[in-house]
C-alpha positions as CSV (number, residue, x, y, z in Angstrom):
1,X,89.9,83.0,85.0
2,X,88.3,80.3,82.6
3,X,90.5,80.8,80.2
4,X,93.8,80.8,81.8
5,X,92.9,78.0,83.6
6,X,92.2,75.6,80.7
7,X,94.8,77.1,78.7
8,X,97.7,75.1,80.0
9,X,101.2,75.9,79.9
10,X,101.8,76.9,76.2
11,X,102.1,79.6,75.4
12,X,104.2,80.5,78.6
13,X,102.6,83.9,78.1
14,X,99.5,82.8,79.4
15,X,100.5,80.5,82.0
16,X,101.1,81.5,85.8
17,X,105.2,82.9,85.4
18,X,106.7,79.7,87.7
19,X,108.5,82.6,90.2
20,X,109.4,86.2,88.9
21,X,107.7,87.8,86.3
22,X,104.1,88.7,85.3
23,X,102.6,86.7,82.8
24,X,98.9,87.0,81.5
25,X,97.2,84.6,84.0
26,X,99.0,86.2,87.1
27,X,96.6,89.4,86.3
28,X,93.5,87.6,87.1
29,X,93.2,87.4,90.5
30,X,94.2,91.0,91.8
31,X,91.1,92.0,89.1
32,X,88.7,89.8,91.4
33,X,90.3,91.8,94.4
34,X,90.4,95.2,93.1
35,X,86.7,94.6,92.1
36,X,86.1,93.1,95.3
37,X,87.5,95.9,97.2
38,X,85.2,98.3,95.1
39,X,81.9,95.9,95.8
40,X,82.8,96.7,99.6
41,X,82.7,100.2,99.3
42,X,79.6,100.6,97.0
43,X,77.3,98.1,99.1
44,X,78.4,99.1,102.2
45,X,78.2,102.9,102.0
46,X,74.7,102.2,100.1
47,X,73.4,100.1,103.5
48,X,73.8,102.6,105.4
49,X,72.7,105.5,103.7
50,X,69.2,103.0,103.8
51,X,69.5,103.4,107.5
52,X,70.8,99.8,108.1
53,X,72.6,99.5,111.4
54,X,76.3,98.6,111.4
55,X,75.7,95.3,113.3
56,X,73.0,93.9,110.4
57,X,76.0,95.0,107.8
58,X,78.3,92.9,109.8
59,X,76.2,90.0,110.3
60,X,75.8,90.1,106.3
61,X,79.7,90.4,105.3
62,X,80.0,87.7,108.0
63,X,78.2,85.1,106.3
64,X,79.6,85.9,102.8
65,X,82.7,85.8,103.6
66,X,82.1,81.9,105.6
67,X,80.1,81.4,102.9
68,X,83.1,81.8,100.1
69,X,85.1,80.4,102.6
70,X,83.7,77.4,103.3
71,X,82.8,76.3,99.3
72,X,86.2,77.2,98.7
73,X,87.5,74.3,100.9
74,X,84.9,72.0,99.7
75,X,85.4,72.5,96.1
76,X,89.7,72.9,96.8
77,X,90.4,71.0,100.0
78,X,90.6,67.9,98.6
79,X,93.1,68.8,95.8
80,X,96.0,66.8,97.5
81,X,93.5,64.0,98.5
82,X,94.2,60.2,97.0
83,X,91.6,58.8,95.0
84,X,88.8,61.2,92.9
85,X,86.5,64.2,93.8
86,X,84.9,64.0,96.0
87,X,87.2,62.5,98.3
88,X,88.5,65.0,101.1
89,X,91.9,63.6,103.2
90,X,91.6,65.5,106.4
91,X,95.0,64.7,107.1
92,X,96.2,67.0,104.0
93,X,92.9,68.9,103.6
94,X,94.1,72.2,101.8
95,X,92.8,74.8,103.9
96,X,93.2,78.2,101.6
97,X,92.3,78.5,98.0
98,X,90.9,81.6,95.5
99,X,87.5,81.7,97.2
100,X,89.0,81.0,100.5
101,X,91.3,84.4,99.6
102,X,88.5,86.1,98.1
103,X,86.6,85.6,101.5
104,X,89.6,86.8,103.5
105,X,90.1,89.8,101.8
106,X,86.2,90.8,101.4
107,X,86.0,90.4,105.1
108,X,88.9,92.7,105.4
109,X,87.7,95.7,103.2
110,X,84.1,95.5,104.6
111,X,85.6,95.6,108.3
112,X,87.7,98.9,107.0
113,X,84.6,100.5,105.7
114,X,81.9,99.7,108.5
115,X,84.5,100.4,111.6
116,X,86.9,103.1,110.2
117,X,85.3,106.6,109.6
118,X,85.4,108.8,106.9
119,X,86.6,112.9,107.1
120,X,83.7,116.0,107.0
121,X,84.6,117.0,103.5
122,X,81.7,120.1,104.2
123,X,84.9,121.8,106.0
124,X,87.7,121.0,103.3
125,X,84.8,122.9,100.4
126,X,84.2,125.7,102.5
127,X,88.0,126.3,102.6
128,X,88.7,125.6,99.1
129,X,86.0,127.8,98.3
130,X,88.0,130.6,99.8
131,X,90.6,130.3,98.2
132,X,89.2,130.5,94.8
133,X,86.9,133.3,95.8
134,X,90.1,135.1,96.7
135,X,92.0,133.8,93.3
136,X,89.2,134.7,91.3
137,X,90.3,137.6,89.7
138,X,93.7,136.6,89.1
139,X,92.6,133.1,87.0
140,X,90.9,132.7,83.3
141,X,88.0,130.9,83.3
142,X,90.5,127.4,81.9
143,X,93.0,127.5,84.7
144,X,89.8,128.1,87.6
145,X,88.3,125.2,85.7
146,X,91.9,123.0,85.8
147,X,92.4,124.2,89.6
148,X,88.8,122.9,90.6
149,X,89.1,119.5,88.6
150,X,93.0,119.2,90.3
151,X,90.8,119.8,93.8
152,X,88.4,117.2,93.1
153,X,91.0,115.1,92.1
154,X,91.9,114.8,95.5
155,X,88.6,114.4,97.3
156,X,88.7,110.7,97.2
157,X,91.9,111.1,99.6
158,X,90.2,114.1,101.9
159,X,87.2,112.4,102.0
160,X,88.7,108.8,103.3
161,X,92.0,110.0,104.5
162,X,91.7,107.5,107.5
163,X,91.0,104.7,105.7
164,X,94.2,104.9,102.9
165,X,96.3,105.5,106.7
166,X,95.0,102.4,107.9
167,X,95.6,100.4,104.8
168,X,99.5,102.1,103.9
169,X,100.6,101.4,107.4
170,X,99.0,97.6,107.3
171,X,100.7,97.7,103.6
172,X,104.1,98.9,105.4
173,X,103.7,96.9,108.0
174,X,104.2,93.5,106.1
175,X,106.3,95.4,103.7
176,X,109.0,95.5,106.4
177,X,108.3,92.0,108.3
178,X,109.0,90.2,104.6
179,X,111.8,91.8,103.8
180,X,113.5,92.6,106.8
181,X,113.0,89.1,108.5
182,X,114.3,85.8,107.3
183,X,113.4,82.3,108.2
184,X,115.5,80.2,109.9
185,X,118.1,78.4,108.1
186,X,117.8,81.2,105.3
187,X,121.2,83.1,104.6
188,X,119.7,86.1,101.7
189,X,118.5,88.7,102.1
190,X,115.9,89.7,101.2
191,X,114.3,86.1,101.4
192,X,112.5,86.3,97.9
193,X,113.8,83.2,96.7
194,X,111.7,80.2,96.5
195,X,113.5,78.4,98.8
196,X,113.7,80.8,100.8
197,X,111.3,83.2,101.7
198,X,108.7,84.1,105.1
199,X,105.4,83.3,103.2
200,X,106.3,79.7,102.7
201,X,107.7,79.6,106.5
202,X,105.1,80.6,108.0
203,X,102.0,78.8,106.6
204,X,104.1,75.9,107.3
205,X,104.3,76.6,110.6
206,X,100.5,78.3,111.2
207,X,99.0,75.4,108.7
208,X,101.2,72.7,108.4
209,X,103.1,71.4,105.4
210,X,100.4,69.0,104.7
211,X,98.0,71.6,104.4
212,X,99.1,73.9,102.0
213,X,99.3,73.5,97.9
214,X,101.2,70.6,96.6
215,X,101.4,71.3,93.3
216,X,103.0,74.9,93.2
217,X,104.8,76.1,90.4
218,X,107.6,77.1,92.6
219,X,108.6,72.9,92.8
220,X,110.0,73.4,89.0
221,X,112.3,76.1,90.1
222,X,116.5,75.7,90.9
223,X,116.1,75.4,93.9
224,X,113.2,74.2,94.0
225,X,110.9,75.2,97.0
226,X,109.9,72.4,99.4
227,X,106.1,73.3,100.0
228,X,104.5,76.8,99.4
229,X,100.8,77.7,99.1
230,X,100.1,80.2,96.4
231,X,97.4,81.1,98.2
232,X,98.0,80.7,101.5
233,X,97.4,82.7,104.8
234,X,100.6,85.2,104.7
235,X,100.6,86.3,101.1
236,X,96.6,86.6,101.9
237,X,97.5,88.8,104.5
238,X,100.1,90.7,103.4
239,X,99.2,91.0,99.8
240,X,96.5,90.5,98.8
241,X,94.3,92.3,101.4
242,X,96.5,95.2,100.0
243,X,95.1,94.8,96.3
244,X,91.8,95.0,97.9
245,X,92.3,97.7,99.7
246,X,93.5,99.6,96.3
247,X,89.8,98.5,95.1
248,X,88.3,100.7,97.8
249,X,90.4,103.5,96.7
250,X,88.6,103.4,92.8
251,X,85.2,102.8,95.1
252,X,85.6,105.8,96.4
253,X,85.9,107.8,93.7
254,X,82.5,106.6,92.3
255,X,80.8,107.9,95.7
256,X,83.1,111.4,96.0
257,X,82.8,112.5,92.1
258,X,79.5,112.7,90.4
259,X,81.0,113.5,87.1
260,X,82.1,111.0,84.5
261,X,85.5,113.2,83.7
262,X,86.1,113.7,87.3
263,X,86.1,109.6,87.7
264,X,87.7,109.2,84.6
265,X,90.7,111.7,85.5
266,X,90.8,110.1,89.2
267,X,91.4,106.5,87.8
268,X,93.6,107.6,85.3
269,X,95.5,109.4,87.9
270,X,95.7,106.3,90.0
271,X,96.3,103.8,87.4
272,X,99.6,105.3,85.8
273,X,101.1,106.0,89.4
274,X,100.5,102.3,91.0
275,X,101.9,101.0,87.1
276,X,104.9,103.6,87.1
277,X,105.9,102.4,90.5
278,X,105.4,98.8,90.6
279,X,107.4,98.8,87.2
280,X,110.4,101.1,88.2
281,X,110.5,98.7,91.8
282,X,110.9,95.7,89.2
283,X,113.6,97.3,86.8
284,X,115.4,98.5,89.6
285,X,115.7,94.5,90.6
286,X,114.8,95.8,94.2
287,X,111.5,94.2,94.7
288,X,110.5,91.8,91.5
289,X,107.3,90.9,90.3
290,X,106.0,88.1,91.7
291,X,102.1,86.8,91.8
292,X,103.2,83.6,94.2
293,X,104.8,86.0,97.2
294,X,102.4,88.9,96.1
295,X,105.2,91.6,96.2
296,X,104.8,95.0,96.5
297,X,105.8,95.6,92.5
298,X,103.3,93.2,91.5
299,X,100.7,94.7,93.7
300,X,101.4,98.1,92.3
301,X,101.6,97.3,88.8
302,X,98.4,95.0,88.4
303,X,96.4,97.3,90.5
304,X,97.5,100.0,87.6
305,X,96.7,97.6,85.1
306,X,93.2,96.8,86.7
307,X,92.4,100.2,87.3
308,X,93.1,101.4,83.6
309,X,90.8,98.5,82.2
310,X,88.0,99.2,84.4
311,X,88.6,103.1,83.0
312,X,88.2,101.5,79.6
313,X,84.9,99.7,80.5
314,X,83.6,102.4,82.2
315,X,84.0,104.7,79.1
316,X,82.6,102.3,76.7
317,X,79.7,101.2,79.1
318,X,78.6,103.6,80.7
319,X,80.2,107.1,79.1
320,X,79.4,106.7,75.6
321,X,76.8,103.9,76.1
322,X,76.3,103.2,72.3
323,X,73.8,100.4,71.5
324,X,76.6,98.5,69.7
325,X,78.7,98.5,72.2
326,X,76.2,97.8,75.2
327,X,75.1,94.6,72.7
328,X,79.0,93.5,73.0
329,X,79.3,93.6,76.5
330,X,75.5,91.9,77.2
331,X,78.4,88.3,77.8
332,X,80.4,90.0,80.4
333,X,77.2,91.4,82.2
334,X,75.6,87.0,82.2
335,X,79.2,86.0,83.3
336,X,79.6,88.8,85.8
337,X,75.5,88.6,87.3
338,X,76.3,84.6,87.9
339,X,80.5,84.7,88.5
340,X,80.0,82.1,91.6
341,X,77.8,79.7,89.7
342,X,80.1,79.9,86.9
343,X,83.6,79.1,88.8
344,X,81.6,76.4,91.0
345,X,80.3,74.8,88.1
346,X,83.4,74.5,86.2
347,X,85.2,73.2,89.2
348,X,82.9,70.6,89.9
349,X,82.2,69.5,86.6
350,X,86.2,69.2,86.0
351,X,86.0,66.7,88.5
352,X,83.0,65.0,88.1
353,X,82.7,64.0,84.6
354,X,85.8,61.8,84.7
355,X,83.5,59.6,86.9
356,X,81.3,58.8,84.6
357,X,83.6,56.3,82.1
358,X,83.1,53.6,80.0
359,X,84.9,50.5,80.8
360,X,88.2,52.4,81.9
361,X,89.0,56.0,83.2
362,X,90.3,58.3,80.8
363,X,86.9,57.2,78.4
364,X,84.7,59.7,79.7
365,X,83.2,62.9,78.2
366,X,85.8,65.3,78.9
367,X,88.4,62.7,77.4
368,X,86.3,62.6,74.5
369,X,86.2,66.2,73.6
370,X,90.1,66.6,73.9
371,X,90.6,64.0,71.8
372,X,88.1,65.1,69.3
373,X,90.0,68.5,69.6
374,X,93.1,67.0,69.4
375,X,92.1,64.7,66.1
376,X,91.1,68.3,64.4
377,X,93.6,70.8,66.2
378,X,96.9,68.4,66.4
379,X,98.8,68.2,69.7
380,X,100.5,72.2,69.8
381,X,99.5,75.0,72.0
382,X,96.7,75.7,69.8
383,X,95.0,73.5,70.9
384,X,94.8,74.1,74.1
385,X,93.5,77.6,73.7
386,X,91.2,76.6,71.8
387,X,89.6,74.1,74.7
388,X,90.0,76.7,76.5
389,X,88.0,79.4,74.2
390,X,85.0,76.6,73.9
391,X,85.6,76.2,77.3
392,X,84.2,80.0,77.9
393,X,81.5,79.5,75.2
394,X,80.3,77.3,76.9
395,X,80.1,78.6,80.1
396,X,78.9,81.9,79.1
397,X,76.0,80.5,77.0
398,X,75.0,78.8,80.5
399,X,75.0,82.5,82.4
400,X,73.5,84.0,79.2
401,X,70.4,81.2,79.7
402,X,70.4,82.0,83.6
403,X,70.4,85.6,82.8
404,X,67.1,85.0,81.1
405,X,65.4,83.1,83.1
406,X,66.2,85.5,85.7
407,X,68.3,83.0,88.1
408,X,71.0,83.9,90.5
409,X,73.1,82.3,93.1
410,X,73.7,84.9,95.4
411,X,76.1,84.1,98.7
């Protein structure tokens, strides 16, 4: 998220795609949620098997989530403010933002796992047992050993069958509502276009125009759309809640399966379905990819490519576990202990160095550095990766240096 957020707008690659499409910054976000979704289920399930009662649990997700909520609209309210951070118009405060989403949909998987129950599996191994007993004779010792991986494939599903019902009828739900339902004044259908669409409708009308994201990418569009929050309150809610509740699906597979093949299979499973589906729903032209109305391709396809990198880290990390390759990842494990601190602190200092200047604004230390770049570098997209890349550096030698000092910010 540091990265594509200082990278700018060239390469367009890298940048958010201004409607349709996928582009690499439009896979960051339903990462956070998948691995938000799988935070749920892990810390969750683990309370209670300590014998925590469901109303401590709640009281804790509770506070996180106002928590994330309420830094998010202090560090993003005042985005569409007049004057300099910190300076918060009430009258145009921006009410939803990432941590404001994250919040949202944190609140949303934890309520799924603390309220919805899971199946008795006991029952479903007793039967499957059975079978096999009775099948015995008839299967080699490969094809009983690929008919009880195939089972356990499924376990995941047995085990939490009424939680993937809640979340595919929510997901269908506001599947049909967004497509079937136009807003007024709009004469396509379906209203996916950025002038006309139900997301941008109705945080308008729930929020207020004033309140929502001023800047979207969507205003550089023919025709442009009048005001739409990227991360507002229906694409929260219809969307993105959705990726989350995909991240409780790869949870679960690390509390049903002990194995590492078992996980590994399950994931793998999962991964190429959600990419084969969100990519034939975007070739078809039925339902496009697009990160700013979170559609149902784009859910499906980022939660396959999410899924298939987190297989990939959890072969390297904790499968083959070779010192070389723990060494490599020691970065990702500072940035990921101290991910809050890191996002806060890059927001804030974003917007508070320019405050500091020397006789005019624009001569302050953050001017200074992109010009020295810029003296070295030249003026092309190169860069503004490369701000970008020191950008992380720099950041993750902070978490490294909290890492070893053993400091946290925990919410």
């Amino acid at each position: 998220m540091l990265f594509v957020n200082h990278a700018g707008k060239e390469p367009e690659w890298i940048a958010h795609a201004p409607w349709n499409g996928l582009h690499l910054a439009d896979l960051v976000m339903p990462c956070f949620l998948l691995i938000v979704g799988m935070s749920a289920a892990l810390s969750l399930t683990a309370g209670r098997k300590r014998g925590a009662a469901t109303s401590d649990l709640l009281h804790r997700v509770l506070s996180r989530a106002g928590k994330l909520f309420a830094l998010g609209v202090l560090i993003q309210g005042g985005v569409a403010s007049e004057g300099h951070f910190p300076v918060w118009d009430l009258a145009r405060l921006r009410v939803f933002g990432v941590l404001q989403r994250i919040a949202v949909c944190f609140l949303f998987a934890s309520l799924v796992v603390l309220y919805v129950p899971e199946c008795q599996l006991p029952k479903l191994e007793t039967q499957w047992e059975r079978l096999l007993t009775k099948a015995e004779g008839a299967l080699t010792v490969t094809e009983h050993e690929e008919s009880l991986s195939s089972y356990w494939l499924l376990v995941p599903f047995k085990m939490y069958a009424y939680w993937w019902s809640f979340a595919l009828a929510y997901f269908s739900g506001f599947l049909v509502f967004s497509l079937l339902i136009r807003p007024r004044g709009c004469d396509k259908w379906p209203a996916l276009a950025p002038d006309c669409n139900m997301a941008a409708s109705a945080d308008a009308w729930l929020l207020g125009p004033h309140h929502l994201y001023p800047y979207s990418s969507c205003r550089r569009m023919d025709p442009p759309c009048e005001h739409f929050d990227p991360e507002g309150l229906f694409t929260t809610m219809s969307g993105a809640v959705v990726s989350t509740f995909l991240g409780l699906w790869f949870g679960c597979v690390l509390l049903a399966l002990t194995s590492h093949r078992a996980r590994l299979k399950a994931w793998a499973c999962a991964s190429i379905l959600l990419f084969e589906l969100g990519v034939a729903l975007h070739v078809s032209d039925t339902i496009p990819f697009n990160k700013n109305l979170y559609s149902a391709s784009y859910i499906m396809v980022t939660a396959g490519t999410s899924g298939a990198f987190l297989a990939v880290v959890y072969l390297f990390t904790d499968v083959l576990q070779q010192k070389i390759l723990l060494k490599m990842s020691r970065p990702f494990v500072w940035l990921g202990l101290n991910s809050i601190t890191v996002y806060l602190g890059d927001e804030i200092l974003e917007r508070a160095l320019p405050l500091v200047y020397w006789g005019k604004r624009g001569n302050d230390v953050l001017g200074l550095i992109r010009w020295l770049f810029h003296a070295i570098l030249g003026d092309g997209w190169f860069c503004s990766l490369a701000l970008a890349l020191a950008d992380v550096a720099f950041w993750t030698a902070f978490a490294g240096l909290l890492h070893r000092r053993r400091w946290y910010l925990k919410i």
